[in-house]
C-alpha positions, 0 to 999 in steps of 0.5 A, spaced: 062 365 297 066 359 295 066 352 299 072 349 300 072 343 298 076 336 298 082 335 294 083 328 291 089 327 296 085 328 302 078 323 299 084 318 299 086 320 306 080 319 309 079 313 305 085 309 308 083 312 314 076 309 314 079 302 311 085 302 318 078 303 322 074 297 320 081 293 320 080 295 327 073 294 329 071 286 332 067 282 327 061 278 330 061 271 331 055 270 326 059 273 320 065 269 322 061 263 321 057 265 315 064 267 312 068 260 314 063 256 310 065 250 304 065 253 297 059 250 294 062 244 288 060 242 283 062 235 280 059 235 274 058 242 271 053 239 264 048 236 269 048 241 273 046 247 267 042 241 264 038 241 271 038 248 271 035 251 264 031 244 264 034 241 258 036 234 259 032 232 253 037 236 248 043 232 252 040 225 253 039 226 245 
């Protein structure tokens, strides 16, 4: 026997409907603050690499 199955139009549907639902929904105040935090910076992108991959003899050079 055949199973009806979901067309593409009606999986977008629902898709939409799902996103409206979670606008809806009230967000914690723990992941608020999580959100609400400073970007990381960085000032000085060659010392950083260098600290990371460990190479500040190649650059001191």
């Amino acid at each position: 026997m055949y199973k009806a199955r979901r067309d593409r139009h009606q999986q977008k549907l629902d898709q939409i409907q799902h996103h409206e639902e979670l606008e809806e929904c009230a967000v914690p105040d723990k992941a608020r603050e999580r959100f609400r935090r400073p970007p990381y910076q960085i000032t000085d992108p060659i010392g950083y690499m260098a600290k990371k991959y460990d190479i500040k003899k190649e650059i001191d050079a």
